[in-house]
Every structure is written in C-alpha cells, then in structure tokens.
NUGUDREN-710031 format. One record per residue: residue in one letter; x negated, y, z of N, C-alpha, C, O in turn. Coordinates in pm, whole numbers, padded with zeros to 5 digits, always signed. Layout:
REM residues N
AXYZXYZXYZXYZ
...
//
This chain:
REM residues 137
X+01315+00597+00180+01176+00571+00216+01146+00643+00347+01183+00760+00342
X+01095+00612+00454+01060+00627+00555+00926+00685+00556+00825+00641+00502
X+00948+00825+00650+00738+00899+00651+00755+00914+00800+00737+01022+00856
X+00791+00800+00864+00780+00807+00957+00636+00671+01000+00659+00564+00944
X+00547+00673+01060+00435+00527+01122+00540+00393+01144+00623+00403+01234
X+00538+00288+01074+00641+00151+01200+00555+00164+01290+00445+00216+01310
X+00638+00099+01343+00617+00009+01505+00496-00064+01491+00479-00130+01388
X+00396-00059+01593+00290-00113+01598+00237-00281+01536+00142-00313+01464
X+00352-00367+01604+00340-00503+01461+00355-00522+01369+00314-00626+01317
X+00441-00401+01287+00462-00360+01163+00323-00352+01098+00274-00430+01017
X+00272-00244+01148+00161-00137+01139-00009-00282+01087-00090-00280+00995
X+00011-00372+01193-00051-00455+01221-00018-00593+01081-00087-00671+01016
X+00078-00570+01090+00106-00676+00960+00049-00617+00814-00011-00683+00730
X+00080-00493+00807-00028-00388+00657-00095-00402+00725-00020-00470+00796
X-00203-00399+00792-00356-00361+00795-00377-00497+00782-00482-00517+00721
X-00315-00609+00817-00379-00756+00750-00364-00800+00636-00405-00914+00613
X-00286-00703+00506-00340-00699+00416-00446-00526+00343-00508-00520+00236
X-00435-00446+00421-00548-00362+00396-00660-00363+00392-00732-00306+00309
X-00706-00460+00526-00825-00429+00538-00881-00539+00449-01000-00515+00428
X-00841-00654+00386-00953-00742+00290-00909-00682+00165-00987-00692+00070
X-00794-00618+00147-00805-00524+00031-00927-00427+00040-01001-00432-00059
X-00970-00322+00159-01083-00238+00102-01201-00339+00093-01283-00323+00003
X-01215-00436+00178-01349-00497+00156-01346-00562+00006-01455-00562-00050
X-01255-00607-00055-01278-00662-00178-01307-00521-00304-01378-00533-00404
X-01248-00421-00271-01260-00291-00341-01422-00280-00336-01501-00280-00431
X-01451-00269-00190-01599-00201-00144-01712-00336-00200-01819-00282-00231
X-01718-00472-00219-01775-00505-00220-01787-00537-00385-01893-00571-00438
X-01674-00521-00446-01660-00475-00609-01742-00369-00635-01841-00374-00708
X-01706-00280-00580-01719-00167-00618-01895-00173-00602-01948-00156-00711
X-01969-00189-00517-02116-00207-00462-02195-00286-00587-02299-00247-00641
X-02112-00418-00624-02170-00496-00682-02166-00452-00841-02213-00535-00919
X-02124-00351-00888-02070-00281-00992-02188-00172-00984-02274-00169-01072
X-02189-00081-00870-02315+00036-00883-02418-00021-00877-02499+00025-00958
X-02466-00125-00800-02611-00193-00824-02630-00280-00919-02737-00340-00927
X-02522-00302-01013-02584-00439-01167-02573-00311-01260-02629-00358-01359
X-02538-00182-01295-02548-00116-01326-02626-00074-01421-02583-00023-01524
X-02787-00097-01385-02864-00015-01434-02949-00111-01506-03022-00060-01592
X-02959-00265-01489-02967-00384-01500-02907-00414-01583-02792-00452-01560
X-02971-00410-01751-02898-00490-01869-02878-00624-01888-02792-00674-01961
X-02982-00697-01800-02913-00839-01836-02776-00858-01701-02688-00943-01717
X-02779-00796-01615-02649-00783-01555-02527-00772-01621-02435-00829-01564
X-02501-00717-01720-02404-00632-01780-02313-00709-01764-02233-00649-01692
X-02266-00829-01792-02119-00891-01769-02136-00921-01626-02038-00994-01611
X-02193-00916-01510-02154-00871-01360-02063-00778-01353-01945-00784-01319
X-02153-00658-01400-02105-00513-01383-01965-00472-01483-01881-00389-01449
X-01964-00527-01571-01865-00595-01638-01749-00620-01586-01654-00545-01609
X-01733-00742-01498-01662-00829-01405-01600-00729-01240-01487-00717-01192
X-01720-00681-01201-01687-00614-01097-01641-00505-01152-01636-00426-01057
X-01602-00447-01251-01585-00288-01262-01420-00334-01322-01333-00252-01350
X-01409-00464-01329-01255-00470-01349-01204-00511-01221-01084-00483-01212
X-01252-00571-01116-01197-00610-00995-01207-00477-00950-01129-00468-00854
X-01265-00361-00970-01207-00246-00887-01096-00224-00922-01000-00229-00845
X-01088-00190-01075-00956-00132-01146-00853-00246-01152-00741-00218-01195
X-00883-00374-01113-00772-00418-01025-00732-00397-00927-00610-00388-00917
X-00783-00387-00855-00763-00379-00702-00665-00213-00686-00558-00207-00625
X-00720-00112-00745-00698+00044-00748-00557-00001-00813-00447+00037-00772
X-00570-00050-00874-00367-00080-00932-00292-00146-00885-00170-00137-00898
X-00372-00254-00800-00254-00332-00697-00202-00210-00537-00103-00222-00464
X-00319-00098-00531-00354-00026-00419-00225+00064-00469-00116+00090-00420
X-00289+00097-00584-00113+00213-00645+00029+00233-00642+00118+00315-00617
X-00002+00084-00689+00156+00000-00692+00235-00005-00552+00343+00042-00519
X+00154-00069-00494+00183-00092-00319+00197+00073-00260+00284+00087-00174
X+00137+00167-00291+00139+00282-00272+00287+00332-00322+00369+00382-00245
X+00305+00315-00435+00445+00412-00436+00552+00313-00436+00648+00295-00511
X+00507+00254-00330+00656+00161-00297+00679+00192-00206+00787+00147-00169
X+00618+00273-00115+00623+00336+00015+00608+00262+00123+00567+00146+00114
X+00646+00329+00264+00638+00208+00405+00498+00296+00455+00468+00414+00438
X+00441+00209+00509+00312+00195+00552+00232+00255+00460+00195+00373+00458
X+00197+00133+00354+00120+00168+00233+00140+00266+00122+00104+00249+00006
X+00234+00426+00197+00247+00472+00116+00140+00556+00086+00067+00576+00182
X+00092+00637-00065+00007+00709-00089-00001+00840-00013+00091+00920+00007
X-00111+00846+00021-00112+01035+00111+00009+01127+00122+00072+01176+00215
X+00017+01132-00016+00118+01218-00011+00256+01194+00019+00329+01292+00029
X+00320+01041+00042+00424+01014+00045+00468+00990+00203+00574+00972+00263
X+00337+00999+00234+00378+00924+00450+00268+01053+00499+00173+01112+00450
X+00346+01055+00628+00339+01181+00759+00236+01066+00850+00236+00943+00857
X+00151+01176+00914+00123+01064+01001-00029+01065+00963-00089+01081+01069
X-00112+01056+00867-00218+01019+00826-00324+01119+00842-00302+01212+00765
X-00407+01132+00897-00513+01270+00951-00558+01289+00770-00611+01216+00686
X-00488+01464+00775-00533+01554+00632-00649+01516+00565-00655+01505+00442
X-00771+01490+00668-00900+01486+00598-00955+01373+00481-01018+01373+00375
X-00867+01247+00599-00863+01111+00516-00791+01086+00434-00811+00976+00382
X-00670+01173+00376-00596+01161+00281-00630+01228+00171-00593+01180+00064
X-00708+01355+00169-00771+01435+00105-00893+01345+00051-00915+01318-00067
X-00954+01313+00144-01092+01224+00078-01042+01083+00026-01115+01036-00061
X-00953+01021+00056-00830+00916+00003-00794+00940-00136-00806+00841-00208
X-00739+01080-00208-00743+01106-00304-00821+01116-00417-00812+01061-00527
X-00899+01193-00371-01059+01183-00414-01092+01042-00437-01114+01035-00558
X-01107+00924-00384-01144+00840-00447-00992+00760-00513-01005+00681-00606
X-00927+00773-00486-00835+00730-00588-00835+00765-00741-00795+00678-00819
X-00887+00915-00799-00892+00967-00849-00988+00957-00935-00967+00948-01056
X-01144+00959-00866-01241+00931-00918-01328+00843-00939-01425+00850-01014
X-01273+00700-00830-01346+00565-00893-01317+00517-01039-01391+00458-01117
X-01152+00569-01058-01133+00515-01177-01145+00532-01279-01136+00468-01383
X-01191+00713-01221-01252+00746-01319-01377+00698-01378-01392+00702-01500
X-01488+00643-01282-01573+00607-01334-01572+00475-01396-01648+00443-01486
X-01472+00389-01339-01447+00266-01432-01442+00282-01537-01522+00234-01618
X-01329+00367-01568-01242+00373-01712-01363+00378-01769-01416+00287-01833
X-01410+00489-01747-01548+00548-01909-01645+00448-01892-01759+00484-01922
X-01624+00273-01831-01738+00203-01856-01724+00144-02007-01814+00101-02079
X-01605+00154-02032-01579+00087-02146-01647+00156-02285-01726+00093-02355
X-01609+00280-02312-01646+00348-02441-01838+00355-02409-01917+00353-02502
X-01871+00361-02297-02013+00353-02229-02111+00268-02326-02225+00293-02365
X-02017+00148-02352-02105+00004-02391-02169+00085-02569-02277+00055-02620
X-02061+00191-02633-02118+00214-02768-02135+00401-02800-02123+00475-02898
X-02170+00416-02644-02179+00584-02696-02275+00612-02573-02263+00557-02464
X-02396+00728-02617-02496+00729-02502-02452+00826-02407-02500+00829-02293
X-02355+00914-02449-02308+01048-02401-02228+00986-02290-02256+01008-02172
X-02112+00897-02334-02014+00816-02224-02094+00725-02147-02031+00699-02045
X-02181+00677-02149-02328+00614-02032-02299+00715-01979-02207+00725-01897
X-02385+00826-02025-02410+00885-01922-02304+00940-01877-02286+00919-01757
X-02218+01011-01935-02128+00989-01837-02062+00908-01717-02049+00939-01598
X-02022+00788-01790-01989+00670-01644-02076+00653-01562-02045+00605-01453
X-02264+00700-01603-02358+00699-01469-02323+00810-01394-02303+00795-01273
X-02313+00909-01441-02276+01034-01337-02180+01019-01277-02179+01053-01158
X-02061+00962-01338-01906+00926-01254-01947+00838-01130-01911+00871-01017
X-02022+00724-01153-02018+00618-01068-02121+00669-00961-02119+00618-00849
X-02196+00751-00986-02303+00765-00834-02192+00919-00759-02165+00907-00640
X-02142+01035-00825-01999+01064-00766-01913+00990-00654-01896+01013-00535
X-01865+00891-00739-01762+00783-00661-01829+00756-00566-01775+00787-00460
X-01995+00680-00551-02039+00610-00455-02041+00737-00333-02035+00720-00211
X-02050+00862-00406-02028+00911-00276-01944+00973-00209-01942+01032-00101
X-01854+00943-00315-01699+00949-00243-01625+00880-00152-01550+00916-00061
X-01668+00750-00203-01640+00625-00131-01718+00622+00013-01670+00574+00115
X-01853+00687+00000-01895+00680+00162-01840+00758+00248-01812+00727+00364
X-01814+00913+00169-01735+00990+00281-01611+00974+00308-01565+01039+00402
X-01511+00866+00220-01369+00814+00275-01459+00732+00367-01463+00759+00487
X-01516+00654+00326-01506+00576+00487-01633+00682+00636-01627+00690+00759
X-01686+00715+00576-01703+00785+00707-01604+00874+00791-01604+00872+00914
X-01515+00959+00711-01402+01015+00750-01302+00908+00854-01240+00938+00956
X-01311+00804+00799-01220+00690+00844-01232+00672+00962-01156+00697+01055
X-01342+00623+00959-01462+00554+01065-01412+00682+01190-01341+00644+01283
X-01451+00817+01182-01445+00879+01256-01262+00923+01309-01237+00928+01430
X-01189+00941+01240-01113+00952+01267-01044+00832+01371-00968+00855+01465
X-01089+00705+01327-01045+00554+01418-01114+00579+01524-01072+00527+01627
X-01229+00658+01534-01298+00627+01689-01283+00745+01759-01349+00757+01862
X-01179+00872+01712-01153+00929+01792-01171+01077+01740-01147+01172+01814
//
C-alpha cells in the first residue's frame, strides 16, 4: 500500500468519485437532522439515516483498501487537522445513526440519538470548514 499522494490524474480520478460521495453523505445526512423532530416525517428520517450509514460503509470499505482513499491514518500527506476532524465524524455520525434505531422504543435512546445527531451536525460543519480552509490555503 502506498502513503505516498498519486500523480495528479490519479488524484483527480478519486475526487470524481469523492466529491458526489460527500454531497450524497451531506445531503443525507441534512435531510435526516431536519425530518428529525417531525413525526409524521419519520420514515424520511428513517430513509436518510440509512443512506448515511450507507454511504459511511461504502466510505470505510474504500478506506481500508488504501491508495488515495485511504483512511487518515493509513496515507501521509493529508493536513493533521482534517484528518483529526475526519475522524471525528467518522466516528460520531454513526454514532448517531446507530442509536436511531433502539430511539423508535426507548425515550432515554431519543434522547440520546437527539444529542448524538446535533454533535455530528457539528462535527460535520467543522470537517468541512477545516476542509474548506485548508483547500484555499
């Protein structure tokens, strides 16, 4: 396995499947914290809270196969901050997925998966603000 960056068309060939991977994550993930709170939503929030925890397992998988798409810890190259906050939401979106399930028949696990999921949301903003800043310099 290589922790070394490819070559720039390499590089360019993963990010054309990265980047509609995070938008399908981010726009799951959005449509999941806002049907949320909204009971006749519930099979939305439902629906989107498994397209994250799809997506987070296709993201995994592809992750420890290494290359490009390897996880933080497996490739050189990746600014500390964004891999650190990279973790962090690896860690803790799914977390808040997972506990949607036991959620539906226990008030304690609600509240729990509400506390997990507004967490995540702001985990998820500071990976991408980290991002954001790190790409522009």
């Amino acid at each position: 396995m290589s922790t070394t960056p490819p070559p720039a068309g390499r590089r360019r060939r993963y990010l054309l499947w990265l980047l509609p991977w995070h938008i399908v994550l981010l726009v799951a993930f959005v449509v999941a914290y806002l049907s949320g709170t909204d009971a006749s939503l519930a099979a939305v929030h439902l629906y989107a809270g498994c397209v994250v925890l799809g997506a987070l397992t296709l993201r995994l998988v592809a992750g420890l196969a290494g290359g490009p798409l390897a996880l933080p810890f497996l490739r050189r190259g990746r600014h500390p901050a964004v891999a650190a906050v990279a973790w962090l939401v690896i860690l803790g979106v799914p977390a808040a997925a997972v506990t949607g399930w036991p959620a539906a028949t226990s008030a304690a696990a609600a509240k729990l998966h509400s506390e997990l999921g507004d967490v995540a949301a702001g985990l998820v903003t500071v990976h991408a603000a980290a991002a954001l800043a790190v790409v522009a310099g």
